[in-house]
N, C-alpha and C positions, 0 to 999 in steps of 0.2 A: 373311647366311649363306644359301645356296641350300637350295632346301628341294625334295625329289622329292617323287614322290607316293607313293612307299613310305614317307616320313614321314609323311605326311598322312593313310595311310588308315586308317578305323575297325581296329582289334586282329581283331574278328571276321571281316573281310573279304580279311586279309594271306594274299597269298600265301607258298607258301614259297622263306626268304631274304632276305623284305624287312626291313627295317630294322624293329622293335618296339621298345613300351617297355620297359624290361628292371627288372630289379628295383631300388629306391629311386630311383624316377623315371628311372633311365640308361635307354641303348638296346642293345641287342639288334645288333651290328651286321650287317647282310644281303648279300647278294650283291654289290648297288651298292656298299657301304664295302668291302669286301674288293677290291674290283678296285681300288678309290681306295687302301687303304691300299698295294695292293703294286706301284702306281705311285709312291707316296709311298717307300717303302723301296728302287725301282731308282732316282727321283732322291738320295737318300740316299747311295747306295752311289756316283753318277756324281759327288756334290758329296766326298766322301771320297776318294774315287778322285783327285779333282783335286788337293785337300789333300796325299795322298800323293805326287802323282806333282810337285809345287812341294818337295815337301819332299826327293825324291831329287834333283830339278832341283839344289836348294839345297847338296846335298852334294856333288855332283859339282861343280859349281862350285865349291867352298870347295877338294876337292880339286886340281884344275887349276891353282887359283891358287898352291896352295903349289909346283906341282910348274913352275913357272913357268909355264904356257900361254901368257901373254898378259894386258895389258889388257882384253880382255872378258870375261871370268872376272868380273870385278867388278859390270860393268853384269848380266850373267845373274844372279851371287848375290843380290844386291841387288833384283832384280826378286823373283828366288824367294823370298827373305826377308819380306819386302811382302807376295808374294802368301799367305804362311804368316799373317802375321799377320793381313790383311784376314779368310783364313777361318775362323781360328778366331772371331776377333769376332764376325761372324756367327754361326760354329756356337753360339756360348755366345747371342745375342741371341735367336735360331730355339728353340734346346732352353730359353730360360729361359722362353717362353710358354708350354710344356706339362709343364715339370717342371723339378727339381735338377739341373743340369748335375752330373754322375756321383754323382750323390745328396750333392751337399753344400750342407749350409743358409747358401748365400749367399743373403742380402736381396734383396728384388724379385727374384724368381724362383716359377718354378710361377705363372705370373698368372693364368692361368684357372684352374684348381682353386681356388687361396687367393682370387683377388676372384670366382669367378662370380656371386655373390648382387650383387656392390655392380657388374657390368658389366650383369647382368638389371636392375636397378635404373636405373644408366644411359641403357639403352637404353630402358626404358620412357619416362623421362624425353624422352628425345630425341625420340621419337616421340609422346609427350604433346605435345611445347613445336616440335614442327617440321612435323606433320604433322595435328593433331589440332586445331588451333585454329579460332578461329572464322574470322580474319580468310582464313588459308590455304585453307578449307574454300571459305569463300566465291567467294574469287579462284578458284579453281579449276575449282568447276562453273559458274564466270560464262562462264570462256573454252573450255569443253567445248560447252554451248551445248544443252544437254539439250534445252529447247524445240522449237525446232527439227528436231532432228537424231529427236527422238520423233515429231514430224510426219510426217516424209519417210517415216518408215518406217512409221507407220503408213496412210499416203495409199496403200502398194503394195496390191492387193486379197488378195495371197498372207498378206500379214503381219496385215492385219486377218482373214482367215480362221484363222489359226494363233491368235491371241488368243482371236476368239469358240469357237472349239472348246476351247483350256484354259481359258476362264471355266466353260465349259459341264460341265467335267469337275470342277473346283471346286466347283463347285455344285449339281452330280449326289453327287458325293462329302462334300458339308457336307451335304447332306440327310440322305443315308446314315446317318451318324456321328450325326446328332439321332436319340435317342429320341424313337417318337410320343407315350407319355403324357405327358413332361416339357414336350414343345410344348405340346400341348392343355393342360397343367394352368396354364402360365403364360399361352398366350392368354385362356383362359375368364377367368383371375383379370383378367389387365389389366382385359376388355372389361367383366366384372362392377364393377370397381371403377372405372372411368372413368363405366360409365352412372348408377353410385350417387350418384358425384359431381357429376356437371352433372344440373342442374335443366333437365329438358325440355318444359315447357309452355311457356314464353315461346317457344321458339324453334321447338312447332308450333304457336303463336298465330300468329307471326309469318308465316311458311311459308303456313298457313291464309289469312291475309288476304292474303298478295301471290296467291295461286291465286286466289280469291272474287275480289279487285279486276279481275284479267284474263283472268276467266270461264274459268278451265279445270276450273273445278270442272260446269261447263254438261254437258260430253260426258261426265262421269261420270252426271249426270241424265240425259243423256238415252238414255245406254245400260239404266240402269233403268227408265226409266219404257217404252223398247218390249221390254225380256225381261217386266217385268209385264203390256202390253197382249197377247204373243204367250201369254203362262202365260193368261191370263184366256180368251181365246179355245178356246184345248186344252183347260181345263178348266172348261168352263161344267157343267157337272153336278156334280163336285165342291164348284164355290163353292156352287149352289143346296141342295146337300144338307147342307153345310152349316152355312146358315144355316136351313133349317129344323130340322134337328136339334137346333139351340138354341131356336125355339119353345115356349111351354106346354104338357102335353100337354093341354091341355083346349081348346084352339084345332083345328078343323077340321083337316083335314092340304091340300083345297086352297085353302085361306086360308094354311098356310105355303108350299105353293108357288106361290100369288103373289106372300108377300110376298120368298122364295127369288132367284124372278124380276125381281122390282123391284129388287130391294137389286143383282144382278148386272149386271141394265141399267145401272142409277146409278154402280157404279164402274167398268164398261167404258166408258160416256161420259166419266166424268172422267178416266180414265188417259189415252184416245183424245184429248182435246181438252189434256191436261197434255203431249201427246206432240205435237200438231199445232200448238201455242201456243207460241211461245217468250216471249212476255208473259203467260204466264197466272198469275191471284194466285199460285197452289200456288210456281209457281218462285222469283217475287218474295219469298213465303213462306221458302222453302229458302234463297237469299242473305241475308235479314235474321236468319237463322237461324245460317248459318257464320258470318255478319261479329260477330254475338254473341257467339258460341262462339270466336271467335277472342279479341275483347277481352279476356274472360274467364279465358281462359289466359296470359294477359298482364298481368290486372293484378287479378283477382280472386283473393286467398287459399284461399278452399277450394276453389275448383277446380282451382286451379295445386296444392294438398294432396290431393285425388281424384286426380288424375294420376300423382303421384308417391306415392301408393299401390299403383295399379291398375303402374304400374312395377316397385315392388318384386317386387309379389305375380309380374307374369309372369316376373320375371329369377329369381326364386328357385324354380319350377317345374322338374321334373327333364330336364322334355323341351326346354324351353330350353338349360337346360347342357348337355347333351348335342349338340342342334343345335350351340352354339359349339364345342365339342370337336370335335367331329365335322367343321368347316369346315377345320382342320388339314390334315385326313388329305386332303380335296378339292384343298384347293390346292398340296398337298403334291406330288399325285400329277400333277399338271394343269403343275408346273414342272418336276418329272421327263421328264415326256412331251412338254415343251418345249424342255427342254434337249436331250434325246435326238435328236429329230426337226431333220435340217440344213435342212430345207424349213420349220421352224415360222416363226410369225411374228417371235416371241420374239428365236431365233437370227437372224432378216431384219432386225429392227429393231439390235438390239445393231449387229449388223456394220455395217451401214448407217450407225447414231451413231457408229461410228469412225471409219471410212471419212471422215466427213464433218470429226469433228476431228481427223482427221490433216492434214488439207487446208489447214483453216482456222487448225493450229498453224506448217502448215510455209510459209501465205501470210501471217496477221497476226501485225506485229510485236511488238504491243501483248499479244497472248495469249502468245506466247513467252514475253516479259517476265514476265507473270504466273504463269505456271509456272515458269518457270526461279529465279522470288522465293519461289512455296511450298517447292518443293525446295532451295531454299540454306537457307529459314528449319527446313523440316524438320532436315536436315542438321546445320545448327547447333546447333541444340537439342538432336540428340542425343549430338554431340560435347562439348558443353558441358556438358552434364547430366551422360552418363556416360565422362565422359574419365578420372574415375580406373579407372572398371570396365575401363575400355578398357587402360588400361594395368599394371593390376595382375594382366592376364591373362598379360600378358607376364611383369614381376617373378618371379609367382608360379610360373609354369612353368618358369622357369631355375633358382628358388628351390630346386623341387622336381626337379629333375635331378641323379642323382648326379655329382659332381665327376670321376672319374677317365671315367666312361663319355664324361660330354660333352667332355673331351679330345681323348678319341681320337675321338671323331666330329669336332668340329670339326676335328684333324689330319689326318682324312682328307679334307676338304674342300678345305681350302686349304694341305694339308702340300705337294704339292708345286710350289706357288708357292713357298712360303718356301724350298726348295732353292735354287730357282734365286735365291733373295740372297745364298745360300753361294754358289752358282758366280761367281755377278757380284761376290762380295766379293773373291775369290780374284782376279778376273781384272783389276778394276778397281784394287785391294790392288798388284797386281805392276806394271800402267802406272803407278801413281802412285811405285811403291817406284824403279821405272828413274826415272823422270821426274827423281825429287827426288837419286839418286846421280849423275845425267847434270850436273844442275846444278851441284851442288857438287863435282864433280868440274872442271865449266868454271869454275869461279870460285875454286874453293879449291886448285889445284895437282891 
């Protein structure tokens, strides 16, 4: 059954006229059915008109014949006789689909009002068992060719721009729609509850010694040991004060700034020479130090239990959870400002990964293949899954249509087709009625 889009549209959105659903599930009929039904009722009146005018045919030939005319008198009656009955036949087959031929309850009659439930039914069925199946589904988008034909059209740079610009609006607008506490309160939770869960000393034992084994831990020394030799230098009066200031006070004062003196000589040489030495014990010292600290976290228990203390204690601090909460709202704002911007990298890249699989879906055949196999398996699955949903939507909406309304809607759809089987009865009725007096007239005298 043809379906406008005045049937189709949401109730809030209808114009005035259009076809609505009207009460106990019928329709409303609108502008469109009124113009259908009063085409329907001038073929009506053209296929009656015919009726009538076979049926005055009929009398005046009955007349003629009595008044002698002629042997053709017979072949005309006879014609128009035929053609009387082919229309009524018709008229009574046409009027028994939409109701009692002059309101009397002969059997099989009124078919759509009395079966509409068990035709909704039907038709589901049909459309279940013909349309919906796995094998059909498959066959279908095999020889459509999705793969492919998603290629070609994504390889155009127009069509991978129109994509990356509705992702970009997707995802401007999924942003949107997220509340930021309910992000942050489910980030903090994961991150808190994934870091509780994995044990992380083995893995910076691990971490630790592959650094130590390929000396990158070196330029970390040796970035401190010349901010200490440059601190040392800046503040030579500082270090000497001190250390005298920790002196006895019963010691001379310069006897402490001697020994102020000495003591800041001695670590300015060893900084100077820890800083000029890449062999010097202190460093050797420092690597046999992390390669320890490494082991250790790897296979000693209480250290690997200090770590995952010193864990707890920082992830449970307010200012930590707050930092994780707070990374939300950064990167929240950072894909906003990414998606927004048609110059970002973001929107460069995307279009660019399409671009490139449109290319590579619309050249290998192999990839097609395998799209075109997730899409059938998608597909199937979900006709398989919800094939009854699928067709109970039908069932249940003709279920839910009142009887007399879908009637006349459906009569206005296809009422004046079915005229025209009254006219072709009538006309075809009257060829066959001469046909069959012609012959026995030549064979029977």
């Amino acid at each position: 059954m043809e379906r406008t889009e005045a049937d189709t549209a949401p109730q809030a959105e209808r114009v005035p006229g259009a076809a609505a659903p009207g009460p106990a599930g019928g329709f409303v009929l609108g502008v469109a059915d009124e113009e259908r039904r009063r085409a329907v009722r001038r073929m009506k009146t053209l296929a009656t008109g015919l009726l009538l005018a076979v049926a005055v045919v009929y009398a005046l030939a009955k007349w003629a014949e009595s008044a002698g005319a002629g042997g053709w008198t017979g072949f005309v009656a006879a014609a128009a006789e035929a053609g009387m009955v082919g229309a009524l036949a018709d008229w009574f087959a046409v009027t028994a689909l939409f109701k009692r031929p002059m309101g009397l309850p002969i059997p099989h009659t009124a078919i759509i009002p009395t079966k509409k439930d068990q035709l909704g039914q039907s038709l589901g069925d049909f459309v279940g068992e013909n349309f919906l199946s796995a094998e059909v589904v498959r066959r279908r988008l095999r020889s459509v060719g999705i793969g492919r034909r998603l290629g070609g059209w994504l390889a155009e740079p127009r069509n991978a721009d129109r994509v990356t610009e509705e992702l970009s609006t997707a995802l401007r607008g999924a942003l949107t729609v997220l509340r930021d506490s309910d992000v942050q309160a489910v980030v903090g939770e994961a991150i808190t509850r994934r870091a509780h869960a994995q044990e992380i000393a083995p893995g910076v034992g691990t971490l630790l010694d592959k650094v130590v084994a390929e000396g990158g831990h070196r330029r970390v020394v040796d970035l401190v040991v010349a901010r200490a030799h440059d601190w040392l230098v800046l503040h030579a009066d500082s270090v000497m004060t001190a250390v005298s200031g920790g002196a006895p006070g019963w010691t001379p004062r310069f006897v402490d700034r001697k020994v102020g003196d000495r003591v800041y000589k001695e670590l300015l040489r060893f900084v100077t020479e820890m800083r000029d030495m890449p062999q010097h014990p202190a460093r050797g010292a420092i690597d046999r130090f992390l390669r320890d600290f490494a082991d250790d976290l790897k296979s000693d228990p209480q250290t690997r239990a200090k770590v995952e203390r010193l864990k707890s204690e920082v992830l449970g601090r307010g200012e930590v959870q707050d930092l994780i909460a707070s990374a939300w709202g950064s990167v929240r704002a950072m894909i906003v400002a990414a998606a927004e911007d048609e110059r970002s990298e973001l929107r460069l890249r995307v279009r660019a990964a399409l671009l490139s699989l449109g290319r590579r879906l619309a050249d290998e055949e192999r990839l097609q293949q395998k799209v075109d196999g997730w899409l059938e398996g998608a597909a199937v699955y979900v006709v398989t899954t919800y094939q009854s949903e699928i067709t109970s939507l039908i069932t249940d909406t003709v279920a839910g249509w009142d009887a007399e309304h879908t009637s006349r809607k459906i009569e206005a759809h296809i009422g004046r087709d079915l005229q025209f089987i009254r006219i072709n009865g009538t006309v075809v009725g009257a060829l066959a009625g001469l046909c069959i007096y012609a012959v026995s007239h030549a064979f029977g005298g």
